[in-house]
Structures are given as structure tokens and as C-alpha cells.
KOLLO-976404 format. One line per 4 residues: number of its first residue (from 1); for each residue z, x, y of C-alpha. Coordinates in steps of 0.2 Angstrom, whole numbers, plus 5000, padded with zeros to 4 digits. Layout:
<atoms>
NUM) Z X Y; ...;
</atoms>
This chain:
<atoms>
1) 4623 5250 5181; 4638 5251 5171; 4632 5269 5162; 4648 5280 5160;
5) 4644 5288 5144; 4628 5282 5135; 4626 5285 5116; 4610 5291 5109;
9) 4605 5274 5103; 4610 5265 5120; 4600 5279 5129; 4583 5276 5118;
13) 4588 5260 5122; 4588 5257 5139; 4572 5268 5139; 4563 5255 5130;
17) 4569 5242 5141; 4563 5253 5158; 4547 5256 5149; 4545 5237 5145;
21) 4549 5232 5163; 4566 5229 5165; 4574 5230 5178; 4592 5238 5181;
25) 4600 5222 5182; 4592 5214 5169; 4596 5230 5159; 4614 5226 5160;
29) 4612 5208 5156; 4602 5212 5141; 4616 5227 5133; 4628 5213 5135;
33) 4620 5200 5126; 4616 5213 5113; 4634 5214 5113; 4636 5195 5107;
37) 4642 5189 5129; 4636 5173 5132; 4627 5171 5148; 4643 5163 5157;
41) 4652 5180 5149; 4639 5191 5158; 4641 5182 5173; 4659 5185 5175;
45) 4660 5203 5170; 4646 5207 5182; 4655 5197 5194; 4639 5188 5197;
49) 4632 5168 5195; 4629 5159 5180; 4612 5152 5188; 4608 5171 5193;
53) 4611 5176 5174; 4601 5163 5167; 4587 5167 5179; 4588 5184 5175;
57) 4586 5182 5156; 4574 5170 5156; 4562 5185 5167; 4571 5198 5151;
61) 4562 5184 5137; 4546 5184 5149; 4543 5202 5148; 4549 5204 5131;
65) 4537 5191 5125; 4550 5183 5116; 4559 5164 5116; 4575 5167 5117;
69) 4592 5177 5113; 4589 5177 5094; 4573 5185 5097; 4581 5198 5108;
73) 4593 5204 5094; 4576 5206 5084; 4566 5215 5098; 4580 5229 5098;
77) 4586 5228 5081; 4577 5246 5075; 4586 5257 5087;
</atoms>
């Protein structure tokens, strides 16, 4: 993961991902599109498929229990 040094909020953040069932990959894809990357964005910086980012946002929205992106930002807008 691209942790070098978290902040307090991105810490309790990434907490509450692991606790919903995120995986470390799908971690990093969710901080960036929290970040405003678009999934093509996210695949180049983690040097990594656009199909392969779409899959793993779409397994992100499952285990969330949300549609999509905008409902991402709203998931994690409290920390």
C-alpha cells in the first residue's frame, strides 16, 4: 500500500475500511477516489488495468452497500 505517513483521519479511515472488508487493494482504490481520480486515474498511478479497477470498485460499492462513487463520498464523509 502507498502508506508513508498517514494522518489521523486517513488512519481512522482506512480502519473503517479493514473493518468493512476491504481489501488492501481495494483500500488504495477507494483513498484515491476519495481523492476526486477517476478509475482510469487510479489505474495508471497504481500501474494497474482499467478493467482491474473497475472490478475492484464495483467489489468496494458491494461491501459498502452503496451504488456507486457519489455514495462512496457520502459513506466516508464523517471522518
Amino acid at each position: 500500500m502507498f502508506r508513508t505517513a498517514e494522518s489521523a483521519p486517513q488512519a481512522g479511515l482506512l480502519a473503517l475500511m479493514q473493518k468493512r472488508g476491504l481489501t488492501a487493494r481495494e483500500q488504495e482504490i477507494a483513498l484515491l477516489l476519495l481523492q476526486g481520480c477517476l478509475l482510469k486515474d487510479c489505474a495508471v498511478k497504481l500501474n494497474i488495468s482499467y478493467g482491474t479497477v473497475k472490478f475492484h470498485a464495483k467489489n468496494i460499492y458491494r461491501k459498502l452497500g452503496i451504488a456507486g462513487r457519489s455514495e462512496l463520498l457520502s459513506a466516508f464523509r464523517d471522518l
